[in-house]
C-alpha positions as CSV (number, residue, x, y, z in Angstrom):
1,X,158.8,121.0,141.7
2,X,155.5,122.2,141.7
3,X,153.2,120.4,144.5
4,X,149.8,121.8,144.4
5,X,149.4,121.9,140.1
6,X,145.2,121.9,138.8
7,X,145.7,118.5,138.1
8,X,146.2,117.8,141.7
9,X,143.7,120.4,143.1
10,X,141.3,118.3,140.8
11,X,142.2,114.7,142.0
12,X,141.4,116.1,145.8
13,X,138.2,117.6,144.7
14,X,137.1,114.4,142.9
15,X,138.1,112.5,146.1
16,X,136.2,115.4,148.5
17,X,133.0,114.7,146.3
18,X,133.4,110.7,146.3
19,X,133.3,111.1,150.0
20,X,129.7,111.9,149.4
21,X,129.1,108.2,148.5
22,X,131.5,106.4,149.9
23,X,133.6,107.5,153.3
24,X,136.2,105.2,153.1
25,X,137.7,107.7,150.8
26,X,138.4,109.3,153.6
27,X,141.7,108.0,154.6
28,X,143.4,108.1,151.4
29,X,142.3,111.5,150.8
30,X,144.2,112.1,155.0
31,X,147.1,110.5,154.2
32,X,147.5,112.8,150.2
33,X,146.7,116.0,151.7
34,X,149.5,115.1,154.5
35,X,152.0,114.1,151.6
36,X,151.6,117.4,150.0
37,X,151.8,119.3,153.1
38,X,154.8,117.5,154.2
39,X,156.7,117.9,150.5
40,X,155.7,121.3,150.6
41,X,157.7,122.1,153.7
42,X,160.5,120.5,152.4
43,X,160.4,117.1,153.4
44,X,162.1,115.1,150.6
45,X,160.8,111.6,151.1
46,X,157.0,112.7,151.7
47,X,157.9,114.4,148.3
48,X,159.0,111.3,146.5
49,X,156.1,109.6,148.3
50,X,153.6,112.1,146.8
51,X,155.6,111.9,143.0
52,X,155.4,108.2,142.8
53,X,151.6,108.8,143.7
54,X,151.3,110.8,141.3
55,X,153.4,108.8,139.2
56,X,150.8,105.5,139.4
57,X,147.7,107.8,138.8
58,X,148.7,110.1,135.7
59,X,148.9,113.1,137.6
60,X,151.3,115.7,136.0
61,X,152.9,112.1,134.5
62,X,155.3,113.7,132.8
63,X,157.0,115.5,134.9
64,X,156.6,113.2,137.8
65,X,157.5,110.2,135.9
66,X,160.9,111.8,134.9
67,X,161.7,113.1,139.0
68,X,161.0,109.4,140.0
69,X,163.4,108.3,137.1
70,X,166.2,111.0,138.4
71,X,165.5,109.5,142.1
72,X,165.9,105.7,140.4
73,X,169.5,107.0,138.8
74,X,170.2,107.9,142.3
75,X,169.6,104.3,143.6
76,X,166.9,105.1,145.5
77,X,165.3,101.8,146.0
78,X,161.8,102.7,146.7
79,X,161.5,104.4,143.1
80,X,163.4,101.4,141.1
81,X,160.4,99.4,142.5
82,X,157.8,101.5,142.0
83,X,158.9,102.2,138.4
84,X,158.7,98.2,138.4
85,X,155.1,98.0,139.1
86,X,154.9,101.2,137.0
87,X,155.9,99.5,134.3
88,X,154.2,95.9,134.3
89,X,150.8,97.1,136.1
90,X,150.3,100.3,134.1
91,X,148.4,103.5,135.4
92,X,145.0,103.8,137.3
93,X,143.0,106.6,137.7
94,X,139.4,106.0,139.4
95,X,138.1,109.2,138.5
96,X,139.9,109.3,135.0
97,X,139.8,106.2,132.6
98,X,141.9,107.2,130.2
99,X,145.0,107.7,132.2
100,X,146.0,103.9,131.8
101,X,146.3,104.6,128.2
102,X,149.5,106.4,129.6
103,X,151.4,103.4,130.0
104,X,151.3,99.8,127.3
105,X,151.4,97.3,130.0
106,X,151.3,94.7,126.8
107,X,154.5,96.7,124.8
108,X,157.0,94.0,125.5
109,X,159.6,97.3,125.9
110,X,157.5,98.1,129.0
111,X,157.7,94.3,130.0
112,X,161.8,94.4,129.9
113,X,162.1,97.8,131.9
114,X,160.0,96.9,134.4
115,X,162.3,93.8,135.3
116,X,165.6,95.9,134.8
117,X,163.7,98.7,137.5
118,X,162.9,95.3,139.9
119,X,166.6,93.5,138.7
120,X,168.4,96.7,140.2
121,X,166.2,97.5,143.4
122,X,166.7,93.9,143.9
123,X,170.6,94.5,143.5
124,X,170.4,97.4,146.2
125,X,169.0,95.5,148.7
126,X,164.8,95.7,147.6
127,X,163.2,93.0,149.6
128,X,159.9,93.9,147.8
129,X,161.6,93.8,144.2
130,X,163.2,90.5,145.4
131,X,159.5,89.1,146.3
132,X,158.1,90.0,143.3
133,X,160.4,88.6,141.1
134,X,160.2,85.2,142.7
135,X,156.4,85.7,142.5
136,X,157.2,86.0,138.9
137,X,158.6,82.4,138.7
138,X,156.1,81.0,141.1
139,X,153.1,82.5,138.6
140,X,154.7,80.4,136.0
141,X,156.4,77.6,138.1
142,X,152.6,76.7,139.5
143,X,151.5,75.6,135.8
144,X,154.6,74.0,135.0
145,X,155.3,71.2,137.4
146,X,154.6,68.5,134.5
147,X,156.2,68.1,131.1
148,X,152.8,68.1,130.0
149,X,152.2,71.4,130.9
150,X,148.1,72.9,129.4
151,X,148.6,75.6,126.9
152,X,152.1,75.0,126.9
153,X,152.1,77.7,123.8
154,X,150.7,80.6,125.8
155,X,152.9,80.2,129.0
156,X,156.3,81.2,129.6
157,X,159.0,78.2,129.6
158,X,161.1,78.4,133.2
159,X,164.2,77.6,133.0
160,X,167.0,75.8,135.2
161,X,168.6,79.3,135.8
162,X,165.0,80.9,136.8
163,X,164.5,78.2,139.6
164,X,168.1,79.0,141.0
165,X,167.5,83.0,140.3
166,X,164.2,82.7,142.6
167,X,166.1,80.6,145.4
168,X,169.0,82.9,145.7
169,X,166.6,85.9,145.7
170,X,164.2,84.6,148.2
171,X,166.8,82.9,150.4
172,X,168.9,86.7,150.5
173,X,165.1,88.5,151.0
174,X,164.7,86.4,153.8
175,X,168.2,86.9,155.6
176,X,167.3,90.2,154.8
177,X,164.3,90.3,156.9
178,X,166.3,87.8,159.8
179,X,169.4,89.8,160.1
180,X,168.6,93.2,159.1
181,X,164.9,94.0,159.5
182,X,165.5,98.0,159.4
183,X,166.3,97.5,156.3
184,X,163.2,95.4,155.2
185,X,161.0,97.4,152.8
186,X,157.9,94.9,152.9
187,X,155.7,93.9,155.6
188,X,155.8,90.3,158.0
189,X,152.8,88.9,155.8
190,X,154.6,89.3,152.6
191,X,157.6,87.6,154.4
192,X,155.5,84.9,154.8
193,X,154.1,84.3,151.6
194,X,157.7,84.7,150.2
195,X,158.3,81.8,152.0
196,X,155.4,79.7,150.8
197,X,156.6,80.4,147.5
198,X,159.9,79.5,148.3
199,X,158.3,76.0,149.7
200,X,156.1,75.4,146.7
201,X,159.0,76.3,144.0
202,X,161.0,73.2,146.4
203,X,158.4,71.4,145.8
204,X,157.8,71.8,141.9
205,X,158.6,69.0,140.0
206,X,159.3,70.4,136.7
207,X,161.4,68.4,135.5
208,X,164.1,71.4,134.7
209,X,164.0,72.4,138.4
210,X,167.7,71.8,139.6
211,X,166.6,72.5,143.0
212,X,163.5,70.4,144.1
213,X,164.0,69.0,147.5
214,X,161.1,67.8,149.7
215,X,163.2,68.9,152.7
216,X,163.6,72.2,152.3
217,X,160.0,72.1,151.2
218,X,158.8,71.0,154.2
219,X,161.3,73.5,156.2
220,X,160.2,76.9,154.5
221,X,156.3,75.5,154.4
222,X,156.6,75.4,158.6
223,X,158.3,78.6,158.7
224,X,155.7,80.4,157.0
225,X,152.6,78.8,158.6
226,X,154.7,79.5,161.9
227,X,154.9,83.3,160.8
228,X,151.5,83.3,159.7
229,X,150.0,82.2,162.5
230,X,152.3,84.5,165.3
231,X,150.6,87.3,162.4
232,X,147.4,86.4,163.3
233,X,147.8,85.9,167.3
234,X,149.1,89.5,166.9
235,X,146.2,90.9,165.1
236,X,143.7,89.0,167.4
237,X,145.4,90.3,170.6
């Protein structure tokens, strides 16, 4: 695979001249010529790294869209989850608008292969796939906690099975991050939202939630204001 293609030559350039204007271009710009250097001497995750990149930002999409594929069909987790976001997010450019006509993130197709790409990293052991699919459910469980739910006709209906889906996932992303941090692929902070979420879906009282419980409410609302704060101690020492 071709690193170094005009297209990418011309997304460094753009980001050399936006330096001119803004310097805190300056890291990304650090951390994509590293990625390149790194994938051209071989190393094979600095080359998936610098694909998926490429990937998100409609560089050579073709062809990097369909070596991220190949890498997903090998169950690499990391590229199941970023063909997730792919896929419900879309593409973004900043120095080429029309690249997010690349992907429809409003083609319900798009919609159903961006969950199949998060159902399957979540399968292999994705903590970040897990997360955002009970994000998913919380989005939706928030505005739903009443049978009288406002513009019931624009949202999507949960269902008995979603509130169940969202605890298993969240209770095996956080035994996950308990048991087997190595193999954690999202930072503490996003353990501890996870955990808030987990606390509010508890909480919801939809009346189709099989799994409300003040309790465990409670339990996973502590734990994630305990996390959050030892978070912050850490940051301010």
């Amino acid at each position: 695979m071709e690193i170094l293609t005009n297209e990418w030559n011309a997304y460094i350039e753009s980001m050399k001249s936006a330096l001119a204007e803004n310097k805190n271009w300056q890291e990304e710009l650090d951390a994509c010529l590293e990625m390149a250097e790194d994938a051209k001497k071989g190393d094979e995750e600095a080359l998936v790294d610098l694909t998926v990149y490429k990937m998100e930002h409609g560089i050579d999409f073709e062809e990097s869209l369909s070596f991220v594929k190949e890498k997903a069909g090998q169950n690499n987790v990391y590229a199941l989850t970023q063909l997730g976001f792919l896929y419900c997010t879309g593409v973004f450019n900043p120095f080429d608008d029309s690249k997010k006509s690349l992907i429809n993130i409003n083609d319900i197709k798009n919609e159903e292969k961006s969950n199949s790409y998060f159902e399957k990293a979540s399968e292999l052991g994705g903590v970040r796939a897990m997360a955002t699919l009970v994000n998913h459910t919380w989005v939706y469980g928030r505005n739903q906690d009443t049978e009288d739910s406002e513009n019931e006709e624009d949202s999507v209906q949960l269902t008995a099975e979603d509130f169940i889906k969202a605890e298993k996932l969240s209770l095996k992303a956080i035994d996950i991050y308990d048991n087997q941090k190595e193999e954690c692929d999202v930072p503490d902070s996003i353990i501890a939202l996870l955990m808030s979420w987990l606390s509010d879906l508890y909480e919801s009282k939809n009346p189709l939630s099989p799994i409300y419980s003040q309790e465990k409410a409670e339990y996973w609302k502590t734990r994630s204001s305990k996390l959050t704060q030892e978070l912050n101690e850490n940051d301010e020492g």
